[in-house]
Every structure is written in structure tokens, then in C-alpha cells.
C-alpha positions as CSV (number, residue, x, y, z in Angstrom):
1,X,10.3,-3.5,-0.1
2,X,7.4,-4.9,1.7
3,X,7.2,-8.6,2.2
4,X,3.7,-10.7,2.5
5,X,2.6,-10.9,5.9
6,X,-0.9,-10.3,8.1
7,X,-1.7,-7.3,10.4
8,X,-4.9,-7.9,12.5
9,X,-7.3,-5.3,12.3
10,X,-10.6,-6.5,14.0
11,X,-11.8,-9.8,12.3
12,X,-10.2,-8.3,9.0
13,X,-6.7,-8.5,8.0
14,X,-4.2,-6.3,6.3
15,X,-1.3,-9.0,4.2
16,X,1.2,-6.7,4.3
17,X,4.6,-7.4,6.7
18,X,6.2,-4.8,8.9
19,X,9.1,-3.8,7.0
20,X,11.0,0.0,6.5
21,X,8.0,1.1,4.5
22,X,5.3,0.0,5.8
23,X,4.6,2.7,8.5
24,X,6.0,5.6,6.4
25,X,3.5,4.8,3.5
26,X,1.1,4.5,5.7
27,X,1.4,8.5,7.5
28,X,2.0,10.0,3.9
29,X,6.0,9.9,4.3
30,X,6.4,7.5,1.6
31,X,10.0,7.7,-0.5
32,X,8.7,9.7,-3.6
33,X,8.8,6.8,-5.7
34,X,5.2,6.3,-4.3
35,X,2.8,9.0,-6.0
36,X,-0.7,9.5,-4.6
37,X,-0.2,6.4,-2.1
38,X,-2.0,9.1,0.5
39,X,-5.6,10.5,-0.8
40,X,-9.4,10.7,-1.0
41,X,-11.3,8.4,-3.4
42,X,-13.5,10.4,-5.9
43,X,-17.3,9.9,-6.0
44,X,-17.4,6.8,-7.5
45,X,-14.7,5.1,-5.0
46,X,-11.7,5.6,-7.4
47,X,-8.3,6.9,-6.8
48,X,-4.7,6.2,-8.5
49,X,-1.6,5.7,-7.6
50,X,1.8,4.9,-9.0
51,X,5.2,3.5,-8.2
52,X,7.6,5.4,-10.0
53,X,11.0,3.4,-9.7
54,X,14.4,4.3,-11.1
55,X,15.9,1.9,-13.7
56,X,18.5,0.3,-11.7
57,X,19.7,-3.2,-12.1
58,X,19.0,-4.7,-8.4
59,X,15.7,-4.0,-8.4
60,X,15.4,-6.5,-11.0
61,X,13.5,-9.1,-9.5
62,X,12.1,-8.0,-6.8
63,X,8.4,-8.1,-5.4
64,X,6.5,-4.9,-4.3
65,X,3.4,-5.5,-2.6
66,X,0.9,-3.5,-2.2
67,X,-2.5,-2.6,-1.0
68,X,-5.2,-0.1,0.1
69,X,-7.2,1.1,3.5
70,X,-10.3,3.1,2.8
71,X,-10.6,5.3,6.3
72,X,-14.1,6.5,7.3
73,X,-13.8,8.0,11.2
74,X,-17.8,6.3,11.0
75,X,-16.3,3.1,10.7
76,X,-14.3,0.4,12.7
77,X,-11.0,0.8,13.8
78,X,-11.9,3.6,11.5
79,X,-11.2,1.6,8.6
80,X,-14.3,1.1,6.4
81,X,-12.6,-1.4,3.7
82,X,-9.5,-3.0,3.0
83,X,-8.1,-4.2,-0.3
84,X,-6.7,-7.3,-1.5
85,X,-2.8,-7.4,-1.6
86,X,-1.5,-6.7,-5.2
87,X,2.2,-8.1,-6.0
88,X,4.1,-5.9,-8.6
89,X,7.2,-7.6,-10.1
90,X,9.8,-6.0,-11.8
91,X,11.2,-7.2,-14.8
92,X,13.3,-4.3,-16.3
């Protein structure tokens, strides 16, 4: 699970920490627990995505975080915007 952290991109920052899913989430090899984590945003700058977890016990407890790049090959780094980190915690 990913754990808080900061990636430098330019002045800007991604708060995410290098962890075992960080890079594959980020190349659209996600586990399939992670639905939609790799699209386009619809005309109004929308998209969804889901974390689909099995019920088991030792997840209880644990923190997911998350977060989004919008890429635009027009932009810096080729990243036009970067979202704040969301933490998910899971209860049951």
C-alpha cells in the first residue's frame, strides 16, 4: 500500500512514497483491485476510479493513499496538473 511521501516534479510535488505500487499504477499495470486508475478525463475534466478490495481481515486498518497526474505532452514534465493526496481507510 502506498505510504505518504514527496516526489519532485519541477517546483510541484507528487505526496505519494515509492512503494510496490507506486510505479505499476502509474504504467497502467496496477493489481485489478484498481479500476480505471489509467484514463482520459471527459470534457468537463472528470474521470472515476475505484479501489475494489477483497474483504479480508488484514486489510483492516490500513491506509491507501492516493492521487491523480493529468498528462498533457503541451505541458511540463508533461504533466499539466497534479492532485492533492486522498487517504482511504479501511474499516471493514
Amino acid at each position: 500500500m502506498a505510504t505518504p511521501g514527496v516526489i519532485p516534479i519541477d517546483s510541484r510535488h507528487v505526496r505519494l512514497g515509492f512503494d510496490a505500487l507506486l510505479l505499476p499504477s502509474m504504467i497502467g499495470e496496477a493489481p485489478s483491485v484498481f479500476s480505471n486508475y489509467v484514463g482520459t478525463i471527459d470534457a468537463n475534466g472528470r474521470a472515476r476510479a475505484a479501489i475494489n478490495l477483497p474483504q479480508l481481515p488484514p486489510l483492516i486498518g490500513l491506509d491507501l493513499h492516493t492521487m491523480f497526474l493529468v498528462l498533457d505532452f503541451a505541458a511540463p514534465n508533461w504533466i499539466l496538473r497534479i492532485s492533492n493526496t486522498v487517504v482511504v481507510h479501511i474499516d471493514r
